[in-house]
VOKOL-145827 format. One line per 8 residues: number of its first residue (from 1); their letters; for each residue x, y, z of C-alpha. Coordinates in nm, 2 decimals. Layout:
// VOKOL-145827
NUM = a = X/Y/Z | ...
***
This chain:
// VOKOL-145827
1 = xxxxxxxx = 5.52/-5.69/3.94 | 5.79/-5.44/4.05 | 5.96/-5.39/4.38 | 5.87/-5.09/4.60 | 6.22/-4.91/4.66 | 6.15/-4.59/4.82 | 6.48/-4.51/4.87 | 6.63/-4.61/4.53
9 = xxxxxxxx = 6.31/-4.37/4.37 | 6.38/-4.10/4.60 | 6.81/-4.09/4.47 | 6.66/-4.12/4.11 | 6.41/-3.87/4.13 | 6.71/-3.67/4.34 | 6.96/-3.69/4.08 | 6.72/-3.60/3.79
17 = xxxxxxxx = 6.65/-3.25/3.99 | 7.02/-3.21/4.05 | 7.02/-3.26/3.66 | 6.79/-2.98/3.59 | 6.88/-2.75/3.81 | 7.26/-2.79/3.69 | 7.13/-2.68/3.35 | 6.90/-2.39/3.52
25 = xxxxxxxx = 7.17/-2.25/3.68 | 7.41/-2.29/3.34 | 7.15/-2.15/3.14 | 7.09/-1.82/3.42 | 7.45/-1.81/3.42 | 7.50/-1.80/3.05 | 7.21/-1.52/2.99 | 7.38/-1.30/3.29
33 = xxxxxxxx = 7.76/-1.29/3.09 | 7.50/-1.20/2.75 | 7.33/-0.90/2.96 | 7.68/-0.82/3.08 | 7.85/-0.79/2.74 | 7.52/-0.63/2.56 | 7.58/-0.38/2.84 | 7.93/-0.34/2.80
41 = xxxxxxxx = 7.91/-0.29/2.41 | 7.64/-0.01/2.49 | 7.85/0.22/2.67 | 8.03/0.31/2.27 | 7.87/0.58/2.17 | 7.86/0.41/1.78 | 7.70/0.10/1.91 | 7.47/0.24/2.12
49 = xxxxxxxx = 7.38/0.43/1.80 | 7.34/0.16/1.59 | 7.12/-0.04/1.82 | 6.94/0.31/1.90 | 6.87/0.34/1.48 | 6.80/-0.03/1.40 | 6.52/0.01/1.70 | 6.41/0.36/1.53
57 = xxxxxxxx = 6.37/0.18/1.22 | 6.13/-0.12/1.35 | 5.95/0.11/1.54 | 5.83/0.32/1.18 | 5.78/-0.01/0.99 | 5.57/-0.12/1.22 | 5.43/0.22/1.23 | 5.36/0.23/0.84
65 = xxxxxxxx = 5.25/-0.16/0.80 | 5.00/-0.06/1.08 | 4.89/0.24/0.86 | 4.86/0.04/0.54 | 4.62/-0.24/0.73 | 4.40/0.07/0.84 | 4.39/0.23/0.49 | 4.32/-0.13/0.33
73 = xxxxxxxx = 3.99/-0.15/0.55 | 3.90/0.20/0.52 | 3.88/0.15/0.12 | 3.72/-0.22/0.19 | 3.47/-0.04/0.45 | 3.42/0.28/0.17 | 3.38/-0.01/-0.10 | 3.09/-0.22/0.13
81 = xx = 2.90/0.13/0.16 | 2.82/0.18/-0.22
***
């Protein structure tokens, strides 16, 4: 049977947080210098334009996939009818 060590379990458990939290605050730190430079880059005029357009273009894909689904079950609910 083991030993109770309260002490020893408490600077385990301790340095396991101090782990995690070292890689929280890495990880926080990392995505803040990503929003930084994202922001930076968006202040040109040509990227700003780019990311503007490549959004634009999503946006009407999605737009016309959403429009085919709808036409696909108008003809399937047209086709159950006769």
């Amino acid at each position: 049977m083991s030993e109770f060590h309260p002490f020893r379990d408490m600077k385990e458990s301790a340095k396991m947080q101090h782990e995690v939290d070292k890689a929280n605050f890495e990880a926080v730190k990392a995505e803040s210098r990503a929003n930084w430079e994202e922001a930076k880059s968006m202040s040109r005029t040509e990227t700003r334009k780019k990311v503007m357009q490549a959004e634009h273009d999503r946006l009407i894909a999605e737009a016309e996939e959403r429009k085919a689904e709808a036409e696909e079950r108008i003809n399937a609910a047209k086709s159950n009818r006769k």
